[in-house]
C-alpha positions as CSV (number, residue, x, y, z in Angstrom):
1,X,2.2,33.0,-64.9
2,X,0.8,31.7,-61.8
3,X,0.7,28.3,-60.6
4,X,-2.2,26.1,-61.4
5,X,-3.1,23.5,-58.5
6,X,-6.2,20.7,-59.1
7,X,-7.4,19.1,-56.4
8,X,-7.2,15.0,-55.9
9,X,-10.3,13.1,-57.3
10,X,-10.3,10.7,-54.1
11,X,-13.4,10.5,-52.6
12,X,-14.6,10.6,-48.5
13,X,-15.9,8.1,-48.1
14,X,-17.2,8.2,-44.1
15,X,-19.5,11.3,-43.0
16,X,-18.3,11.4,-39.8
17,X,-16.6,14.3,-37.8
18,X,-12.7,13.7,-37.2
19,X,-12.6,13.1,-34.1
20,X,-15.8,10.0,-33.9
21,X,-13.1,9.2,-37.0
22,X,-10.6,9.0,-35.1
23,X,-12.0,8.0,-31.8
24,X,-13.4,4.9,-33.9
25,X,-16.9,5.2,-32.5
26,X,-20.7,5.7,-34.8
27,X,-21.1,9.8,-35.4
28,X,-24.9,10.3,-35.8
29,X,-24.0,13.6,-38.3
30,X,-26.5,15.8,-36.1
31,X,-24.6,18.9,-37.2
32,X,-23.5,21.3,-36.3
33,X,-22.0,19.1,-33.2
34,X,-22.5,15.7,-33.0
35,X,-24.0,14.0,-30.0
36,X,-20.5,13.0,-29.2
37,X,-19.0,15.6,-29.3
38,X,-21.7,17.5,-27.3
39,X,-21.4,14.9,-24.7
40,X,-17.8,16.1,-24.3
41,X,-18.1,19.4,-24.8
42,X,-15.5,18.9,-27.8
43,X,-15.2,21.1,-30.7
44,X,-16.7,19.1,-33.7
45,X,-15.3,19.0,-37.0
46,X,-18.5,18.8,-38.6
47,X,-19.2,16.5,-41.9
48,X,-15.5,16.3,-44.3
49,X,-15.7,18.4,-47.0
50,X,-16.4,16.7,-50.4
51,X,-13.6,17.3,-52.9
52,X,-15.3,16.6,-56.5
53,X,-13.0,15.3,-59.6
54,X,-11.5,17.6,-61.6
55,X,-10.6,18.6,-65.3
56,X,-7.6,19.8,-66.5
57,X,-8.8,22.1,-68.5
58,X,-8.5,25.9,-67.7
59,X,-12.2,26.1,-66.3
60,X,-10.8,23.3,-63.4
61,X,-7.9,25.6,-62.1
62,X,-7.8,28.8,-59.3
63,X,-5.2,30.9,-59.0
64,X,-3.2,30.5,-55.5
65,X,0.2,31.8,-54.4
66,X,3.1,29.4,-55.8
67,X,3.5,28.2,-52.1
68,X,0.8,25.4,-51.4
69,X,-0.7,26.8,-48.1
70,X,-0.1,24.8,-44.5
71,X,-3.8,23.5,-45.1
72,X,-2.8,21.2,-48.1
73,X,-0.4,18.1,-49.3
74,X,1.5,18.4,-52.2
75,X,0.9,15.2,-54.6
76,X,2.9,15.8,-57.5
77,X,5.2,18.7,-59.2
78,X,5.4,19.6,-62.6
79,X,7.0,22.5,-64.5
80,X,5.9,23.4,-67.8
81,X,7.2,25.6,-70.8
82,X,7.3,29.4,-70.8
83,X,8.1,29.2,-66.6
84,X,4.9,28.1,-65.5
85,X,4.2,24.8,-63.0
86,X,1.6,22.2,-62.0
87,X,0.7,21.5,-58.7
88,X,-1.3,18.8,-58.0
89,X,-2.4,18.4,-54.2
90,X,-4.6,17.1,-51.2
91,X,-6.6,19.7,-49.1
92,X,-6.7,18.5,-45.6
93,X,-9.5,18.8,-43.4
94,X,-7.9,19.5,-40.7
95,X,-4.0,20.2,-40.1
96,X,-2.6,18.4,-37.2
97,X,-1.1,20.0,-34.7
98,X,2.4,21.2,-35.8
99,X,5.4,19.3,-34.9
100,X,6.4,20.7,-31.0
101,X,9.3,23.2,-31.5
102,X,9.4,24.6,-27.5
103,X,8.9,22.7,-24.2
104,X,5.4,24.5,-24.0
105,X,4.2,23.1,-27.3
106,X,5.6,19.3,-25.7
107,X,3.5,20.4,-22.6
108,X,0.6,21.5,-24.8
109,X,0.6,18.4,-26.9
110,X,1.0,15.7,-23.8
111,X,-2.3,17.4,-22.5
112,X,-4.4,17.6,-25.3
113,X,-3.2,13.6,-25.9
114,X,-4.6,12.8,-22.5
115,X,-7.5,15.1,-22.9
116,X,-8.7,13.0,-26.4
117,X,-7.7,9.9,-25.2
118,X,-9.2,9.6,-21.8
119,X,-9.1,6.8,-19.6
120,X,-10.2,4.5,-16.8
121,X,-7.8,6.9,-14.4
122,X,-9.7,9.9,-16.0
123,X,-7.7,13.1,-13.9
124,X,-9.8,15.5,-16.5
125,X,-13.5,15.1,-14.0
126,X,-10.9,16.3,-11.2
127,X,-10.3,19.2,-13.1
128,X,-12.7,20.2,-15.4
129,X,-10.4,23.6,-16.7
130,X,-7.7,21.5,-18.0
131,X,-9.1,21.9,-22.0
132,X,-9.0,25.5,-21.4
133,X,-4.9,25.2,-20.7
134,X,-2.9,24.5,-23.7
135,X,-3.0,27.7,-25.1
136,X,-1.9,29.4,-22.5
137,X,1.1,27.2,-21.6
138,X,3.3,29.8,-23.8
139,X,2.5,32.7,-21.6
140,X,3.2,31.4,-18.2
141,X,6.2,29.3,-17.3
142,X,4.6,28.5,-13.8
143,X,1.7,26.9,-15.5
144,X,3.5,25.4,-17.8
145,X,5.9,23.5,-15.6
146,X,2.4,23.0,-13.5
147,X,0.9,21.4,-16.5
148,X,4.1,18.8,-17.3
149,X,4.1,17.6,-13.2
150,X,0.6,16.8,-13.3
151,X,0.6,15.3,-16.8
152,X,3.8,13.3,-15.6
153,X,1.9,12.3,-12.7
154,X,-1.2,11.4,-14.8
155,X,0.9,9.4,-16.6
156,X,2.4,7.7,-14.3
157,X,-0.2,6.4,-12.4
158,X,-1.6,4.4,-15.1
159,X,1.9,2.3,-15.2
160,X,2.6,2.7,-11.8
161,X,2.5,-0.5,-8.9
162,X,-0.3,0.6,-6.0
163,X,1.3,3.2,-3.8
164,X,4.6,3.9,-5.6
165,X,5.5,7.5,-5.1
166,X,3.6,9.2,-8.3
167,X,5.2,12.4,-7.9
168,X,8.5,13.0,-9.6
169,X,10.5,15.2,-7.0
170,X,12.5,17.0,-9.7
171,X,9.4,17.9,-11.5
172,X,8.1,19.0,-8.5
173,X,10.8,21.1,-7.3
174,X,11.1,23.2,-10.5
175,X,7.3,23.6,-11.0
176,X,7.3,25.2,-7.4
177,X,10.2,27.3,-8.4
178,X,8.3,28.5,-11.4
179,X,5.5,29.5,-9.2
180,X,7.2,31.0,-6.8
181,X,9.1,33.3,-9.4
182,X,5.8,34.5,-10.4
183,X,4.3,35.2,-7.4
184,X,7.7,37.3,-6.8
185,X,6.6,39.3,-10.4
186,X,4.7,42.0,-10.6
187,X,3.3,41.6,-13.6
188,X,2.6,38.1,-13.3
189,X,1.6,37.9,-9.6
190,X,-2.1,38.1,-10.7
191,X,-2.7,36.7,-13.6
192,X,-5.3,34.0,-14.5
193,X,-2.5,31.5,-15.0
194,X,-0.3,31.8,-12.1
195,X,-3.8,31.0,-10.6
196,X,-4.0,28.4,-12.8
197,X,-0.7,26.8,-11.9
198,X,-1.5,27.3,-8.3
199,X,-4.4,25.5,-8.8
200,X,-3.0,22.6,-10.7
201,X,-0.4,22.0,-7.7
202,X,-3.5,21.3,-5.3
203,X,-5.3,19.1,-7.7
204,X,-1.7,16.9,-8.0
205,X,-1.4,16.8,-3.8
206,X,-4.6,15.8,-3.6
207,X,-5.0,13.2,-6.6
208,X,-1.2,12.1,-6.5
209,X,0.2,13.2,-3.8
210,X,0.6,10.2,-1.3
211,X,2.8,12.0,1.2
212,X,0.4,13.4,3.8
213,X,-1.7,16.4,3.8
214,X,0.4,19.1,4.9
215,X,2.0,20.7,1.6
216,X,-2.2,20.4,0.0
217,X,-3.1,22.8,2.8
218,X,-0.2,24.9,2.0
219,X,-0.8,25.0,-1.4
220,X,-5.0,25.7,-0.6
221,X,-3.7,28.4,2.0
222,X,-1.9,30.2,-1.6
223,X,-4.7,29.7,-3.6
224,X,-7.0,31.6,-0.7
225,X,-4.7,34.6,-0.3
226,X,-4.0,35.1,-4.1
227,X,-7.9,34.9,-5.0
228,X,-8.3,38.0,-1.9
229,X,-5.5,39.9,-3.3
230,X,-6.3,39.6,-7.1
231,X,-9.8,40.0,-6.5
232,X,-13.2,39.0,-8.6
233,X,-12.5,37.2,-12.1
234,X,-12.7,38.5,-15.0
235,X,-15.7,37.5,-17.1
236,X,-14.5,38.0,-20.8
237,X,-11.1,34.9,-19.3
238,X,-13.1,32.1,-19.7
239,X,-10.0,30.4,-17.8
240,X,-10.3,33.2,-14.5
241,X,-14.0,32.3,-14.6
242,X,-13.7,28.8,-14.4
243,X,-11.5,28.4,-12.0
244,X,-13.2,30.6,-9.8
245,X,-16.0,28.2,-9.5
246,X,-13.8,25.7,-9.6
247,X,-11.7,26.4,-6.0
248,X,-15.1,27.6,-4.6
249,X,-15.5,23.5,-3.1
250,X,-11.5,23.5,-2.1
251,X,-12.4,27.1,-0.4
252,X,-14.9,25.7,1.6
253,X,-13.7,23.1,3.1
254,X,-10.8,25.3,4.0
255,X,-12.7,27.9,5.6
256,X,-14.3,25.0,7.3
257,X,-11.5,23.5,9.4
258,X,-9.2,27.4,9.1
259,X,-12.2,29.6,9.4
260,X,-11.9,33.7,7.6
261,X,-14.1,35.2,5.4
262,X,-16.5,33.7,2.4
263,X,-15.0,36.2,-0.1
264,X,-17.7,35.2,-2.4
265,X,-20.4,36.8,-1.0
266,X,-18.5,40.3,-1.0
267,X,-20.2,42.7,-3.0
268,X,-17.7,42.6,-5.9
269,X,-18.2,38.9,-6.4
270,X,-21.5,38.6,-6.3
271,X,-21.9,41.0,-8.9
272,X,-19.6,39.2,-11.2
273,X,-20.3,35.8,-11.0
274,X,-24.3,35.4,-9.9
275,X,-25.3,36.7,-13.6
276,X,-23.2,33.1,-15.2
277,X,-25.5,31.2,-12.9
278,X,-28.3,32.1,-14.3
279,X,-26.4,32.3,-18.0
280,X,-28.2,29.6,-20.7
281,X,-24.7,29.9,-22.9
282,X,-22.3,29.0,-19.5
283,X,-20.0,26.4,-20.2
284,X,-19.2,26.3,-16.3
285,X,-20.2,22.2,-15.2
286,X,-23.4,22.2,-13.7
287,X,-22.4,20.5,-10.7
288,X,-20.3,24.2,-10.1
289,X,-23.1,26.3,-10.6
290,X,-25.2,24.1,-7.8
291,X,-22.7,24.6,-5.7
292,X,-22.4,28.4,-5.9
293,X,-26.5,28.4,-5.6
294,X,-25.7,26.4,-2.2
295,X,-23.5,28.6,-1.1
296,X,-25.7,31.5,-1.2
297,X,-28.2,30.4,0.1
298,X,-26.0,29.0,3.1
299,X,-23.2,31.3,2.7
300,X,-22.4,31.6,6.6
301,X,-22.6,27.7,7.0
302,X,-19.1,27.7,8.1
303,X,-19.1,30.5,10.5
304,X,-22.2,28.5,11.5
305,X,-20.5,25.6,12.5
306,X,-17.8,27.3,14.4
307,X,-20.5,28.9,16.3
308,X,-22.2,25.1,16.9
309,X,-19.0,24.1,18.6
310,X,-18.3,27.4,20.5
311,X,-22.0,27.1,22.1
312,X,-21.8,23.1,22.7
313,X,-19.3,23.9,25.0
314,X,-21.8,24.8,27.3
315,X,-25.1,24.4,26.0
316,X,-27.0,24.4,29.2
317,X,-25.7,28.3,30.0
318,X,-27.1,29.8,26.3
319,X,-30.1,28.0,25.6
320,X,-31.1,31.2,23.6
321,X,-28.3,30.5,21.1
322,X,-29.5,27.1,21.2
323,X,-32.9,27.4,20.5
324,X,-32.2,30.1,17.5
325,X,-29.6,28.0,15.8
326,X,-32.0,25.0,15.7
327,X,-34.7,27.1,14.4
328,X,-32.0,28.9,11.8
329,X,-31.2,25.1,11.1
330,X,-34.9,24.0,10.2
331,X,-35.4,27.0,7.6
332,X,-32.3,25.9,5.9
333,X,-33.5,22.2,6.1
334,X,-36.7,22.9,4.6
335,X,-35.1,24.9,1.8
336,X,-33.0,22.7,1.1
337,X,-35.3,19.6,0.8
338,X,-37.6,21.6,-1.6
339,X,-34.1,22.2,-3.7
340,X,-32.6,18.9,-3.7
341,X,-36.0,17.3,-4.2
342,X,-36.9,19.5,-7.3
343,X,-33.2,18.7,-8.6
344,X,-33.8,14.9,-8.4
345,X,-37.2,14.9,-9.9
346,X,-35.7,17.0,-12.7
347,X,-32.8,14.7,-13.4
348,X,-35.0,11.8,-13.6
349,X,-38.0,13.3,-15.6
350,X,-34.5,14.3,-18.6
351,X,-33.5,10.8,-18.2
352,X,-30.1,11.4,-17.1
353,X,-30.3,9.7,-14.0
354,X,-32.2,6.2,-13.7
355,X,-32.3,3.4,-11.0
356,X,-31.9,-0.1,-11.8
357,X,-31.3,-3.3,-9.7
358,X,-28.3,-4.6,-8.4
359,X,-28.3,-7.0,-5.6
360,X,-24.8,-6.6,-4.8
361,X,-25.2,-2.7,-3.7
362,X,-26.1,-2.4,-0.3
363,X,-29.7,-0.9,-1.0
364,X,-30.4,-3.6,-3.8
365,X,-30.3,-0.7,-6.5
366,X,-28.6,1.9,-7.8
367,X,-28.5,4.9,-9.9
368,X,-26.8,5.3,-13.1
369,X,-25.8,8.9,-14.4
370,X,-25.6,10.2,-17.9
371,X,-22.0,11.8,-16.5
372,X,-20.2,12.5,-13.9
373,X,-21.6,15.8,-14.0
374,X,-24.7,14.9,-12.9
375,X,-23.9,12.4,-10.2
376,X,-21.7,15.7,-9.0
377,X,-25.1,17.9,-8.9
378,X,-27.3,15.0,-6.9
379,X,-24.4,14.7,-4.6
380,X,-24.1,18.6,-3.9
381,X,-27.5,18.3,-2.5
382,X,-27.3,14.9,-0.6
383,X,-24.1,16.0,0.9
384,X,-25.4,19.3,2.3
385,X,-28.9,17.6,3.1
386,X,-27.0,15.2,5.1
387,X,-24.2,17.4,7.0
388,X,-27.5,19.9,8.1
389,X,-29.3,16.4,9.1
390,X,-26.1,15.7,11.7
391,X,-25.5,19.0,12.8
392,X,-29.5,19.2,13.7
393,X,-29.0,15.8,15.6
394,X,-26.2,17.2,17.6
395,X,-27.5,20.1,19.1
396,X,-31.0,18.4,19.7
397,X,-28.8,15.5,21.5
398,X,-28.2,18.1,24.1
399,X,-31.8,19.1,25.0
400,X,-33.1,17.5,27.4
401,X,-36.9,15.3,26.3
402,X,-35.9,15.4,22.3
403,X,-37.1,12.5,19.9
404,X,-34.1,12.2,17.8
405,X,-36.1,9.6,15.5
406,X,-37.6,11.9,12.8
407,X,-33.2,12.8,12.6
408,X,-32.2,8.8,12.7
409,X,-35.6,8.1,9.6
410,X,-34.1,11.0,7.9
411,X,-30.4,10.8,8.0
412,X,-30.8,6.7,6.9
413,X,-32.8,7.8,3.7
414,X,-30.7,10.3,2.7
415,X,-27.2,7.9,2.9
416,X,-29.5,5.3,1.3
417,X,-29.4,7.6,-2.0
418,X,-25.7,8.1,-1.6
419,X,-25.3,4.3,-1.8
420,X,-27.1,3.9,-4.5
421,X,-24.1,6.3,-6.2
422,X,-21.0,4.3,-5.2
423,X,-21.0,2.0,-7.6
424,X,-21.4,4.4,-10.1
425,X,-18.6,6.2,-8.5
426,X,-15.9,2.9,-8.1
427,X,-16.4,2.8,-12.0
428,X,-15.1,6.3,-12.3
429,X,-11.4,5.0,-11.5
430,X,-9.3,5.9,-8.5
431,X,-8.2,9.2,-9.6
432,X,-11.9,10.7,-9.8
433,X,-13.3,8.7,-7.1
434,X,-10.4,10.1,-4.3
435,X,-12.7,12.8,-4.8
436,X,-15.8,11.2,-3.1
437,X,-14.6,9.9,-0.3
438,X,-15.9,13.0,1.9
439,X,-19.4,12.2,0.9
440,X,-19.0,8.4,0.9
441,X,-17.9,8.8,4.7
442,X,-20.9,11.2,5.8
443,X,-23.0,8.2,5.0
444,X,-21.4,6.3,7.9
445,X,-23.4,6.6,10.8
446,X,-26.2,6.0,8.9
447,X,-25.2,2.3,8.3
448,X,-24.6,-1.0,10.9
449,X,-21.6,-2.6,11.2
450,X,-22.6,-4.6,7.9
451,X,-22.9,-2.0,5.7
452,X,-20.1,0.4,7.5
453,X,-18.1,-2.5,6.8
454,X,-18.9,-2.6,3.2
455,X,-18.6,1.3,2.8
456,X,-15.0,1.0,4.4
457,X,-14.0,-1.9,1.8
458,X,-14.9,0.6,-1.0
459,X,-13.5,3.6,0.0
460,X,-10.0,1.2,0.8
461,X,-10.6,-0.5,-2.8
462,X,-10.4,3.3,-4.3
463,X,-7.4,4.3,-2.0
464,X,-5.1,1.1,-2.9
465,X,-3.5,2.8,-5.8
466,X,-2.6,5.8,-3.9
467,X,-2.4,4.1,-0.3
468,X,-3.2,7.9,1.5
469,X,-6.0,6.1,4.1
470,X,-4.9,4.4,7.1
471,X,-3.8,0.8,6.1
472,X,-5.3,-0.4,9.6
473,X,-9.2,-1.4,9.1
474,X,-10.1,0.5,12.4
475,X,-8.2,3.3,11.9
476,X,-9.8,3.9,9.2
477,X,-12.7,3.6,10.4
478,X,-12.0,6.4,13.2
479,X,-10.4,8.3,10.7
480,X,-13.4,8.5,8.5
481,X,-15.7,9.1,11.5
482,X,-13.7,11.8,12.4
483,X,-14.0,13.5,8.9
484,X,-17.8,13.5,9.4
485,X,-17.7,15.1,12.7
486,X,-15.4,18.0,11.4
487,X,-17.8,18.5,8.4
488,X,-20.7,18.8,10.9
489,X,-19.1,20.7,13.8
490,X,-18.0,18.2,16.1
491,X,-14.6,18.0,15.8
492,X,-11.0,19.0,14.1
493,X,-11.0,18.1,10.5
494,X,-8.0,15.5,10.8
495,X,-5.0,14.8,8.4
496,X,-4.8,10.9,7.2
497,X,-0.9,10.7,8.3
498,X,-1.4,11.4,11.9
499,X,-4.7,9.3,12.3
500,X,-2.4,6.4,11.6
501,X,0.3,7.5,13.8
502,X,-2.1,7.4,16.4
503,X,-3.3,3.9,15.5
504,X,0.2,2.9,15.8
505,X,0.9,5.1,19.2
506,X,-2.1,2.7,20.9
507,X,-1.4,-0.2,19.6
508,X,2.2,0.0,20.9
509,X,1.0,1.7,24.2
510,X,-1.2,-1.6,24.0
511,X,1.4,-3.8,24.1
């Protein structure tokens, strides 16, 4: 005779999904996802499922294996004559995660943790892949070990004193061990998540890291060569795909200061990754896809800028070159005013950018952003519109009878937009906002010594925790103005550790 189970009589009491439930916050039930749990791009539990009273009469009971599944709690137990049994239990709504049984499951659960929780130091708008990762901890010890230094890093830097050395070198030693064993597999090699883990090791130099620069460009030089070798993503791995977009920024700025080839506009690439740009059910950040727009329509910029300091060398002896960059230059800038125009008018028409007063910003305004997603997709086009603005001003510097004004007006009311983000941006925490200091420094020459001044103070404000800029106020300041000049062709793209040995050479040469 079977086992007869009834199910509790208690009764929900709260509508909301588990995880406004849990999170403690108002769910506004607009299934099948919640508003907050769109926001978030979480999985939503949807409304608990009501569990009426009931009888104990035959007509009350189902007929289940004797086991009570995973997906319930045993209340009470009784056995009855002739060999039968009562069970009386609790269905859950949702199991919990079960208890970790293998270091990858620990790894898994120490993510996921951090994911839900978030925080002030939010690491997860540095890498926006990281919710695709726990389930494929188990297949990859490189990722996996990946995953635990960066969560231990993560971790740490919310307990941590302002510049204590964040990375554990154990840690790191044995996840760079795990990577380099599978780089040395062939059947690993090229996979999505010895990618991944390759990946996470640059996002932990760069967001951790407070050493110097030298082992990020190593580990952007890996993730370069293994994207050539292994070739376009694959589609159908939602992980391959997203992190294909998501190196496309890191790429850049390598190719910027290395030089080689933009892989991405190879024929195979194009084809596999301009159809999810244009793909309404893409659950790449929007800030990605605008990027990847930029880059095709200025796919050679870098190879551009090469070719701006190989002519400035003497500009007198190829004025041809001259003049046909300047007019390649004024297509692009017209393009790209029309783009980053229609993006801003679009953004504020949704409502998910507004401007309101503040008379402590430097422009007595700024904007506020519906998330950081958006502020990412205004700043894509600000940041471009500003590096062509500065590249256009250097090679009209050099002919002879050229009003630079229209430049000056137009390269001031561009940075004036970017300052109306910082604020915005010193409220995402220090880890995200390491990741704006590029475009808060392109803004620089725009400004007076006031409002350079004031810039500098913020972008040392975000670097206290990690302590990576130059200490020295000035040599920051060179350091930063150096940054801009590599980002629009005027000079070496420089590393932060020898801009302050250099500080330190002249003041002691000084002395």
């Amino acid at each position: 005779m079977p086992s007869r189970i009834f199910y509790s009589t208690n009764k929900i009491r709260s509508q909301r999904c588990q995880r406004c439930k849990w999170r403690k916050i108002k769910c506004d039930e607009n299934w099948p996802t919640c508003t907050s749990c769109a926001k978030s791009r979480c999985p939503c539990s949807g409304p608990p499922i009501p569990i009426d009273a009931a009888d104990s009469d035959a007509s009350s009971t189902i007929s289940l294996p004797p086991s009570p599944s995973s997906s319930s709690q045993i209340l009470s137990y009784y056995e009855l004559p002739e060999g039968s049994s009562l069970i009386r239990v609790r269905l859950k709504i949702h199991s919990p995660r079960s208890y970790p049984s293998t270091i990858a499951d620990r790894v898994a659960s120490r993510l996921v943790a951090y994911l839900e929780k978030g925080s002030l130091f939010d690491a997860s708008l540095a890498a926006d892949y990281l919710k695709l990762l726990p389930t494929r901890l188990d297949s990859s010890n490189a990722l996996r070990d990946a995953v635990a230094l960066f969560c231990g890093c993560w971790g740490g830097f919310r307990r941590a004193p302002a510049t204590q050395l964040l990375v554990d070198p154990r840690a790191r030693v044995k996840a760079l061990r795990s990577l380099q064993k599978a780089l040395a597999d062939d059947n690993s090699r090229f996979a999505s998540e010895t990618l991944a883990a390759a990946t996470i090791m640059e996002r932990v130099a760069v967001l951790f890291d407070n050493r110097g620069d030298e082992e990020l460009m190593a580990h952007v030089r890996g993730i370069h060569s293994l994207m050539v070798h292994r070739g376009p993503p694959n589609i159908e791995d939602e992980l391959d795909l997203a992190l294909a977009f998501a190196n496309l920024g890191t790429l850049i700025k390598f190719w910027l200061t290395s030089g080689g080839e933009n892989f991405y506009l190879s024929s195979p690439w194009l084809h596999r990754l301009t159809p999810v740009t244009y793909s309404e059910n893409t659950m790449i950040p929007s800030s990605h896809i605008e990027t990847y727009k930029l880059m095709l329509r200025f796919g050679p910029w870098p190879d551009m800028l090469h070719e701006v300091q190989d002519v400035l060398t003497s500009p007198d002896e190829q004025p041809d070159r001259v003049n046909g960059l300047l007019s390649e230059l004024e297509l692009y800038r017209v393009v790209l005013e029309t783009a980053r125009q229609h993006q801003v008018d679009e953004t504020l028409i949704a409502g998910q950018m507004t401007e309101v007063p503040d008379p402590e910003s430097l422009t007595g305004s700024k904007y506020m952003f519906e998330s950081p997603d958006v502020l990412n997709r205004i700043l894509v086009y600000l940041m471009a519109s500003i590096v062509l603005n500065r590249v256009q001003h250097h090679l009209c510097s050099h002919q002879p009878d050229f009003s630079l004004a229209d430049l000056d007006l137009e390269n001031r009311t561009l940075s004036e937009s970017l300052w109306k983000c910082i604020p915005y941006i010193c409220s995402l925490g220090p880890i995200a906002a390491t990741l704006y200091q590029t475009h808060m420094a392109l803004s620089l020459e725009a400004g007076d010594a006031a409002e350079r001044t004031s810039i500098i103070k913020s972008l040392r404000g975000l670097d206290s925790f990690l302590g990576k800029l130059p200490r020295d106020f000035t040599g920051l300041e060179m350091y930063l103005l150096d940054v801009v000049r590599s980002w629009t062709g005027r000079g070496v793209l420089p590393l932060a550790a020898e801009a302050e040995e250099e500080e330190v050479e002249e003041q002691e040469g000084g002395d």
